[in-house]
C-alpha positions in Angstrom: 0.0 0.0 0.0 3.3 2.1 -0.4 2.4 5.5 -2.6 -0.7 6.2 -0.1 0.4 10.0 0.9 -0.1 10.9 4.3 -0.4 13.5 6.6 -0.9 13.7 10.4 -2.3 16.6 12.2 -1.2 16.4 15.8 1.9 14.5 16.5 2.6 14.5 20.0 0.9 11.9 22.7 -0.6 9.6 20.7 -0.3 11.5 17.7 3.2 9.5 17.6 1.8 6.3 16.8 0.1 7.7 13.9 3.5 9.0 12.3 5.1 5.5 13.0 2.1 4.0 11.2 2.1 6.4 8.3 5.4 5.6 7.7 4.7 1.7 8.1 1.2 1.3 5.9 1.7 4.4 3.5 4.1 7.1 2.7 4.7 10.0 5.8 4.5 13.3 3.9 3.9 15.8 6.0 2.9 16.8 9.5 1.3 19.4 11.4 1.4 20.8 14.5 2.4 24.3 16.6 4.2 22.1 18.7 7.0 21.5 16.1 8.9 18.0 16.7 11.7 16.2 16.9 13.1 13.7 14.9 10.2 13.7 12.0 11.8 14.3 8.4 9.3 15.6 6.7 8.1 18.7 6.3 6.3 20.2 9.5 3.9 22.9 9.1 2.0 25.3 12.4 -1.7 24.7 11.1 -3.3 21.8 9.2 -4.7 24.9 6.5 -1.2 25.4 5.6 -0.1 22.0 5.0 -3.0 20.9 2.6 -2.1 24.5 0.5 1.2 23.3 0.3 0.8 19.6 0.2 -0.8 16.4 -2.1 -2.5 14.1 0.3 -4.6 11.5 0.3 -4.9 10.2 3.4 -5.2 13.2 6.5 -4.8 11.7 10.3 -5.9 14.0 13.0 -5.0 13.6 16.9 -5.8 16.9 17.9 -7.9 18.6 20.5 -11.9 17.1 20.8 -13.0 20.8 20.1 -11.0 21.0 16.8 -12.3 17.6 15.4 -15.0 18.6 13.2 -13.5 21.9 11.6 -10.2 20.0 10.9 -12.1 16.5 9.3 -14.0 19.2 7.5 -11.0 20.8 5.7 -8.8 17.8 5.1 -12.1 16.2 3.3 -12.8 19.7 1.5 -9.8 19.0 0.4 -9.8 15.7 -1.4 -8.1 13.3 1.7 -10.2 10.2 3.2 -9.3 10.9 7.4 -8.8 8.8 10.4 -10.3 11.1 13.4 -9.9 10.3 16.7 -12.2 9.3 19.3 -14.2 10.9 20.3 -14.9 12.4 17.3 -17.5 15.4 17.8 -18.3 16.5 21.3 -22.2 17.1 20.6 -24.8 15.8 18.0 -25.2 19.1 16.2 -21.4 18.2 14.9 -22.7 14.7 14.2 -25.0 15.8 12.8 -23.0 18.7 10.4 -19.8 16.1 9.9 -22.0 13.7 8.3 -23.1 16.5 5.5 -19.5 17.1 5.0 -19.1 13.2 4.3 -22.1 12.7 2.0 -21.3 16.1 0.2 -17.6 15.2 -0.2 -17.9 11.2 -1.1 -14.7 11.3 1.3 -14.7 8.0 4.0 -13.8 8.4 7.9 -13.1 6.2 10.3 -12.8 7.1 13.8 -10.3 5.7 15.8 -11.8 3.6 17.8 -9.1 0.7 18.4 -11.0 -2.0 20.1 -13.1 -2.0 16.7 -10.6 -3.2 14.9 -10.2 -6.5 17.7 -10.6 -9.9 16.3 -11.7 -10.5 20.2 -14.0 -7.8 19.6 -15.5 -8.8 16.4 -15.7 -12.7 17.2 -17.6 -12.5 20.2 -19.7 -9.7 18.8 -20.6 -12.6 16.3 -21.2 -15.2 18.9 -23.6 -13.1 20.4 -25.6 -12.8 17.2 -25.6 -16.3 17.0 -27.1 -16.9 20.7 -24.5 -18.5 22.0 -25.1 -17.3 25.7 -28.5 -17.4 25.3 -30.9 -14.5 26.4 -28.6 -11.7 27.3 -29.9 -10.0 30.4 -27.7 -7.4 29.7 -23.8 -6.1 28.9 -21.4 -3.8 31.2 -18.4 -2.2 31.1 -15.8 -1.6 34.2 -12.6 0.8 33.9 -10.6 1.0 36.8 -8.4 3.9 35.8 -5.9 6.1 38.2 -5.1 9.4 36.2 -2.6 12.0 38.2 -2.4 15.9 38.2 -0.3 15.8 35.1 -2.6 14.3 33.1 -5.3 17.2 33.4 -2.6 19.8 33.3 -1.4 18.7 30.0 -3.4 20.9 27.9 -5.9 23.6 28.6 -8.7 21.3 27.5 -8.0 18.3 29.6 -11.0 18.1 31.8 -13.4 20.4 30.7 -16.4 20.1 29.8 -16.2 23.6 27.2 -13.6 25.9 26.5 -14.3 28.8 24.9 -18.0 28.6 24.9 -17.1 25.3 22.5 -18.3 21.7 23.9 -15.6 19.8 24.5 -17.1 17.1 26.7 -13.7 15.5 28.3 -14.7 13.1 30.8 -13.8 9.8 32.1 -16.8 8.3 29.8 -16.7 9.8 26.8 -12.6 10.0 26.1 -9.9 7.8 28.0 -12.9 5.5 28.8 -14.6 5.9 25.8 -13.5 2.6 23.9 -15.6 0.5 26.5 -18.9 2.3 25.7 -18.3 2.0 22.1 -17.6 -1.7 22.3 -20.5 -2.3 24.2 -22.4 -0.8 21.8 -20.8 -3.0 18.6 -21.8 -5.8 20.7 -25.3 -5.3 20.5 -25.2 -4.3 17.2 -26.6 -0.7 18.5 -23.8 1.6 16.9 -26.5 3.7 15.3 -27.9 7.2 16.2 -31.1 5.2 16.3 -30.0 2.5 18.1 -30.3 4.3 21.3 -33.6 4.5 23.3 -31.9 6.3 25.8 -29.2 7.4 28.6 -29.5 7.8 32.1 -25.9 9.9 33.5 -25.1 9.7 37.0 -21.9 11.5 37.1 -19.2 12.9 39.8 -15.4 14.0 40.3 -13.0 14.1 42.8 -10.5 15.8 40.5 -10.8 19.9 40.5 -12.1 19.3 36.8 -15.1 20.4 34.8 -15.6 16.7 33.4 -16.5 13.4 35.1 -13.8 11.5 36.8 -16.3 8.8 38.4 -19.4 7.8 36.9 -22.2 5.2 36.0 -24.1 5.7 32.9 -27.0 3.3 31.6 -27.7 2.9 28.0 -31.0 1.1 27.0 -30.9 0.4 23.2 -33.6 0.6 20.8 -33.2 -3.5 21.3 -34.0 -3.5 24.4 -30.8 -4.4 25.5 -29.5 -2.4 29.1 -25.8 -1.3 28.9 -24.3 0.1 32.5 -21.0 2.0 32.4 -19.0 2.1 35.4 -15.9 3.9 35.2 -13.4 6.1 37.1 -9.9 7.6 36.8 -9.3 7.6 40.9 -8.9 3.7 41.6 -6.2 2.6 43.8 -4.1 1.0 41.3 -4.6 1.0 37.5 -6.6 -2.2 35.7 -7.5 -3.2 32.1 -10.7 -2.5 31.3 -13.1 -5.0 30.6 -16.6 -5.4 28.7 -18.7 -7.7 30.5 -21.6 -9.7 28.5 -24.3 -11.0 31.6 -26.5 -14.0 29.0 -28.4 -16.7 30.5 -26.0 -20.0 29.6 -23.0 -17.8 30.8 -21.1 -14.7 30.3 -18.5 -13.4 28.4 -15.4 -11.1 29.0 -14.0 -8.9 26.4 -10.5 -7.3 27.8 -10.0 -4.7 24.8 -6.5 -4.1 25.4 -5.2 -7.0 25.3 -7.8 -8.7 22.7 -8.5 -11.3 25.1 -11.3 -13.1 25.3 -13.3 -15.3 28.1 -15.9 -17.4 27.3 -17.4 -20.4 29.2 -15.4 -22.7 27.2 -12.1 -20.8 28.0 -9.6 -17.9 27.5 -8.1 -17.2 24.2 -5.9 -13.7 23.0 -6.5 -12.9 19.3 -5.1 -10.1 17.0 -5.7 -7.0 16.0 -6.3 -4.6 12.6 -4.8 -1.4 12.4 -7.2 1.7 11.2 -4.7 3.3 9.1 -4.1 0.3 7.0 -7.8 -0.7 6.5 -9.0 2.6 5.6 -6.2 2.7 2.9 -7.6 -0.7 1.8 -10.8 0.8 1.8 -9.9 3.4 -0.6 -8.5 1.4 -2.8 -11.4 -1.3 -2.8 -14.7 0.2 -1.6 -15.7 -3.3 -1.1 -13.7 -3.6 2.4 -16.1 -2.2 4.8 -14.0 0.4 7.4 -13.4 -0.8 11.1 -15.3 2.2 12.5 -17.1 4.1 10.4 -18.0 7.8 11.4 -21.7 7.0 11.1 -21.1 4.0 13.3 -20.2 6.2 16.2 -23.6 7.8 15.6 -24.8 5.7 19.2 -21.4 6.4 20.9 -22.3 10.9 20.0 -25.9 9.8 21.7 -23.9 9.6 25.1 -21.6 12.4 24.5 -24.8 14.5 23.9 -26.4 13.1 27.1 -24.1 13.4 28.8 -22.7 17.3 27.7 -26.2 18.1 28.8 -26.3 16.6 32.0 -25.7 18.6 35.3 -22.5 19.4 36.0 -20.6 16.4 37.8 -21.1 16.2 41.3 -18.4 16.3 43.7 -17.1 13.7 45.8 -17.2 14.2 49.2 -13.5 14.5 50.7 -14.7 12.0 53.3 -14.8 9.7 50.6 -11.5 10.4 49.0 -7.7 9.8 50.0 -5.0 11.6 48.6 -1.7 10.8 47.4 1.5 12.3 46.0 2.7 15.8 45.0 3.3 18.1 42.1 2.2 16.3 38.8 1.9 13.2 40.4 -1.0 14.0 42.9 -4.0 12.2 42.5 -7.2 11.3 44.5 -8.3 7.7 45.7 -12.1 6.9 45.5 -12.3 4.8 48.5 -14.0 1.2 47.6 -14.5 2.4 44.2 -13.4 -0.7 42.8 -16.0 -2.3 44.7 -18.9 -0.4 43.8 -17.6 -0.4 40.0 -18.0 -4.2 40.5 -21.4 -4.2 41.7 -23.0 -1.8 39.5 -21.5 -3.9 36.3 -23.3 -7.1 38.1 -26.2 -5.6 38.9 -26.7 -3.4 35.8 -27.0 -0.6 38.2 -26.2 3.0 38.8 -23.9 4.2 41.7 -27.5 6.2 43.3 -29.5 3.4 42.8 -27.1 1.2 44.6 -26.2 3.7 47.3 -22.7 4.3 47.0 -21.1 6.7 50.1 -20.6 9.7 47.6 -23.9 10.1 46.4 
């Protein structure tokens, strides 16, 4: 697939594995960013506008700020370039909503990157579900038992907020660093639709001096009828893989999305993983190979960003409830028992009020 030319908007973070992969599954033509950086030999412009003037792309990869999502996909399609946006990819559904008139206008395709998509564990057991193989499914939820310090929300001025600027943003424990666990939920119902979703009941806190959510339960019911609980936080006492939880009546399954393990009542197995990049440049070049994540397939995942932007502002945790630890950068609050009450609300498809949890 050497001759696909690529650019990367946003290099830094996790911006770096997206120049590595340009290099490996196309051809690295540019980058841009106002943060020029090191070690990249190819020509680095300030702003994404000045790159595509000067530049012949095809393929445009953007890792920048939530808030600059939609006016950057917007150019690099206006453009001529197919783009690989980062999760999550608009911050309300009026963007949804105005990105997807860019797409159909344009004839451009965009996936989002949404890694766990692209999981072979992902994708199988999302198959064995369609097939019954644990029976009735009572329901599906997803735990992430996260520990985040100071540094993390003082690395940019958007880390945490829920606007800036007057602009949505929507940076919270759900709906960014958590966010692969509600979308994977929703691929295994087969509910990744803006009308898959009946709807979404928030229950959301912080111990963090933040806008966003650092603690939260949030309860999808799908258009299926299926109930998806979300229990997450970014102050547990030690950090854990996340893990998607399907509750059926001949057993459950256990989706760990970062490893691409899989559990299943018959056993444990760890499968591969596609990369984004590469299938959306196979994709181009044969329309016939369906994208990983499709932006409209994200069009349930923007349902619980918009619920979510609109709820009321996170509660916070009582200090009580919290315990402290470190200095500088590396300060960062303890939810005490959170991992318990994590646990229960995925077993009992339930949210931390309903359950009585201490900080509510």
């Amino acid at each position: 697939m050497k001759g696909t030319r690529i650019a990367v908007a946003g290099v830094h973070g996790h911006g770096a594995t997206h120049v590595r992969d340009a290099g490996q599954y196309g051809d690295l033509v540019a980058v841009a960013d106002p943060r020029p950086p090191d070690g990249v030999d190819v020509p680095v412009y300030p702003s994404l506008g000045e790159l595509l003037a000067a530049t012949e792309v095809d393929v445009v990869v953007i890792s920048t700020p939530i808030q600059t999502h939609v006016p950057l996909a917007e150019m690099a399609m206006r453009a001529g370039a197919d783009v690989l946006l980062e999760k999550p990819p608009t911050a309300s559904m009026a963007e949804f909503d105005h990105l997807s008139r860019v797409i159909e206008e344009t004839g451009r395709a965009c996936q989002v990157g949404f890694q766990a998509q692209a999981s072979a564990a992902t994708l199988q057991l999302a198959q064995l579900l369609a097939g019954g193989v644990l029976g009735e499914i009572r329901g599906i939820s997803a735990t992430g038992k996260w520990l985040r310090k100071a540094g993390y929300f003082d690395r940019a001025p958007w880390a945490g907020r829920r606007t800036l600027n007057g602009v949505a943003v929507v940076d919270g424990a759900v709906t960014n660093p958590l966010a692969h666990s509600t979308a994977a939920a929703l691929l295994l119902d087969g509910s990744t639709g803006v009308d898959d979703i009946r709807s979404v009941e928030t229950d959301l806190f912080r111990a963090n001096d933040i806008e966003s959510d650092d603690t939260s339960t949030v309860r999808i019911t799908t258009a299926r009828g299926t109930s998806i609980l979300i229990a997450v936080t970014l102050c547990a006492a030690e950090h854990a893989d996340p893990a998607v939880i399907v509750h059926g009546s001949e057993g459950r399954a256990v989706l760990n999305y970062t490893t691409d393990t899989l559990e299943l009542p018959d056993g444990r197995q760890t499968l591969g993983r596609g990369n984004l990049l590469q299938n959306l440049i196979a994709h181009r070049a044969d329309a016939a190979v369906p994208l990983y994540c499709s932006f409209a397939a994200t069009g349930g995942f923007t349902r619980v960003v918009e619920a979510i932007r609109l709820a009321d502002e996170p509660a916070v945790i009582p200090e009580a409830c919290v315990r402290w630890q470190g200095e500088g950068a590396e300060r960062h609050p303890i939810v005490r028992d959170v991992e318990k009450w994590i646990d229960r609300a995925s077993d009992e498809l339930a949210l931390f009020r309903e359950l009585g949890a201490p900080w509510v």
